[in-house]
N, C-alpha and C positions, 0 to 999 in steps of 0.2 A: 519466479519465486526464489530460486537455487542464489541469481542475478541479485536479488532484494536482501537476503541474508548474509549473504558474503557482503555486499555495501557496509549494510549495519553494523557485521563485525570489523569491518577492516579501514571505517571512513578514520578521517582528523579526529571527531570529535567522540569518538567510540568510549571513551573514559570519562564523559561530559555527565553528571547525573541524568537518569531520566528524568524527573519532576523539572527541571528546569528546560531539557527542551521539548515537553509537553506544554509547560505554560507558553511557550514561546510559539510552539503551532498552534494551540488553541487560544493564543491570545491574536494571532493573524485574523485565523477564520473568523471569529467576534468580530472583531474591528471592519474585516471584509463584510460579514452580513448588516453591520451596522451603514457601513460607508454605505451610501448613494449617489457618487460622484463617481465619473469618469476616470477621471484623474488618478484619485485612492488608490482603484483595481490596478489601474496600472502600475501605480507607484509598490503597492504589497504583490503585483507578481515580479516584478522587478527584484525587489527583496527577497522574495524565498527565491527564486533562480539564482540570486548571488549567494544567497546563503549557504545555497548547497555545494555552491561550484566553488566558490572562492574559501569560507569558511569548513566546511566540512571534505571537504577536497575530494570530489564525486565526480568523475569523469562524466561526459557530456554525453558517451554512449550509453552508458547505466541509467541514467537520469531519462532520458528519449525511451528505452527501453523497459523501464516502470511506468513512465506516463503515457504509453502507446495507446492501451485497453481504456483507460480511462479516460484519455482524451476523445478516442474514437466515441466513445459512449455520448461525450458532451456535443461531437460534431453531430453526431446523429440528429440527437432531442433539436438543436441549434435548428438545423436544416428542417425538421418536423414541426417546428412553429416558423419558418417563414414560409412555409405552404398551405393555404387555405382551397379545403373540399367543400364546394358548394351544388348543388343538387337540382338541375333545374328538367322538370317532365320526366323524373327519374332518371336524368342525363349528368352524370357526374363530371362538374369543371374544375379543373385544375387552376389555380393563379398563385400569384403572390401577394403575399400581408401587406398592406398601408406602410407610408415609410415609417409613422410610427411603431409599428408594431414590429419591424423592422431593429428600429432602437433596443427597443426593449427585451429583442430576443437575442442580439449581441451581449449586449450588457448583462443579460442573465448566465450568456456563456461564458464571459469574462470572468466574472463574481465564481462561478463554477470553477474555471482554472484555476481561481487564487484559491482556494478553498482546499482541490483535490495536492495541489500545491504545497499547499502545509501539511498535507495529512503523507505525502510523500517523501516530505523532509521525516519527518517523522518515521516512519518508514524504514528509510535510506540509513536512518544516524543510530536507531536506537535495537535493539535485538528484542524480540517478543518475552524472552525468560524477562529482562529488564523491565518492561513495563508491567509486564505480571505482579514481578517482587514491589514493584512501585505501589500497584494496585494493593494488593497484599499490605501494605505499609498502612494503607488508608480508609480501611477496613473489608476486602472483598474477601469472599470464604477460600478458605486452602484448596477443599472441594474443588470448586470452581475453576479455578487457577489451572490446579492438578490436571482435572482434565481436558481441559483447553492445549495443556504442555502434552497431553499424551496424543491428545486429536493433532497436534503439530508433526508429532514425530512421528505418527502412522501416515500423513502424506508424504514425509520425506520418506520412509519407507515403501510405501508405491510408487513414488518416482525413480529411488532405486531399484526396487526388481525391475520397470517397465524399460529402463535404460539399459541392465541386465540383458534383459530377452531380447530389447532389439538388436545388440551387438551379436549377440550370440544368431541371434537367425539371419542377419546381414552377411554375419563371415560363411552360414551355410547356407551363401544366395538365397537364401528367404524371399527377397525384396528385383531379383532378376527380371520378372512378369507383372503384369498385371495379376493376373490369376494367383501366381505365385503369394505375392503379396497379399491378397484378400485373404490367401489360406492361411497365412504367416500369423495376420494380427488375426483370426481366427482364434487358433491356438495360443496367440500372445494371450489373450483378451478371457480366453477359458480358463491356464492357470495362474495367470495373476492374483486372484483374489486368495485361494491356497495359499501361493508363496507368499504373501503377504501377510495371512495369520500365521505361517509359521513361524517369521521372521520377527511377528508379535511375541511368540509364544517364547520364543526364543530369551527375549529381550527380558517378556517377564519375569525369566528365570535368570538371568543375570542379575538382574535388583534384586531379585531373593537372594542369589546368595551374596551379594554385597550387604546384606541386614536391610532391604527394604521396608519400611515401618508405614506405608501409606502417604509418604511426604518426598515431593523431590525438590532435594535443596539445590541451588546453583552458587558457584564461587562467583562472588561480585568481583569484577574490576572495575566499578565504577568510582569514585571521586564522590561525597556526599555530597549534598546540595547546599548551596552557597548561600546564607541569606544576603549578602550585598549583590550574587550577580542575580538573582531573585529580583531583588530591585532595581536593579539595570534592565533588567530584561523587561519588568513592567514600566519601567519610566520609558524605555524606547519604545512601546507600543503605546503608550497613553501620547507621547511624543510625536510617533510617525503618525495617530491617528490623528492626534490635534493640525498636521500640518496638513493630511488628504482633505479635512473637514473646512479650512480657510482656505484654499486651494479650491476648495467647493468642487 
């Protein structure tokens, strides 16, 4: 997560509007669920892998490293439809799917990859405050918003105290034993959630007295949105999609 934030702040295209590289992941994944060729999938994951690597300049470890969990998740389901349970005198047999159903469980995974793809471009380029204010822009409640930013900043804030405690009980051999260690996240695990509303409580009192009014504003450094690269960015997917569709 820590790995995800820092991308978002620190890629190429960090000053890019959101709304423009929203349209551009959500006009992949369109086009991906549309496509039903071969060809397409591959040609739109080809694309966002460049995208990220070449244009938003995201290192190959970052990128492998956001996609791990999700990936693993598609190998799974993948591997779970090309094994058919069938039942015979209450004797459960194990085999493998038909070649076709074979087909159609890669190609489900493939469509899956381009898919989680974009939503990781996405991800990687753009900061959660940005897509909020974006949202906000197009009518979602401040409400909402608000506390989605506060639900944000209470994980980073458990992930700091939990990083806290383990350094702290590692340098006081916490972690030497087996035993030792059970007892360690024991006690990590017990005042954790304390340290964590204090560190709330804390926070809330800082915005009070900065004149907190119920609203957290963020300074934009984004670049507003462009209506010609708007257009660019729809003509290349109306574009790439036209060529995955003759391509068949």
């Amino acid at each position: 997560m820590r790995a995800i934030d820092r991308c978002a702040q620190t890629n190429r295209w960090r000053h890019h509007a959101a709304g423009e590289k929203l349209l551009f992941s959500g006009g992949v994944m369109a086009a991906s669920l549309l496509s039903a060729g071969w060809t397409g999938q591959l040609m739109f994951l080809v694309v966002m892998l460049a995208t990220m690597r070449v244009g938003a300049r995201i290192a190959w470890r970052d990128i492998l490293r956001a996609a791990r969990i999700p990936f693993l998740f598609i190998t799974t389901g993948t591997v779970a439809q090309l094994i058919s349970v069938t039942a015979v005198d209450f004797v459960p047999i194990v085999s493998v799917v038909p070649g076709e159903g074979i087909e159609k469980a890669l190609f489900v995974a493939l469509r899956s990859s381009v898919c989680v793809s974009a939503l990781l471009f996405l991800a990687l380029t753009t900061p959660l405050s940005s897509i909020l204010q974006l949202f906000q822009r197009i009518g979602l409640s401040v409400e909402i918003s608000d506390i989605a930013m506060v639900m944000f900043r209470m994980i980073w804030l458990l992930l700091d105290c939990l990083d806290a405690g383990q350094q702290s009980l590692g340098a006081r051999l916490g972690y030497s034993s087996r035993r030792r260690m059970l007892r360690s996240n024991g006690l990590l695990l017990a005042s954790l959630l304390p340290r964590v509303f204090d560190r709330a409580r804390r926070m809330d009192a800082g915005l009070a007295a900065r004149g907190y009014t119920g609203r957290l504003n963020f300074i934009s450094v984004e670049r507003p949105a462009s209506g010609p690269r708007l257009l660019l960015i729809g003509a290349g997917l109306i574009g790439v999609s036209a060529m995955t569709w003759w391509l068949g």
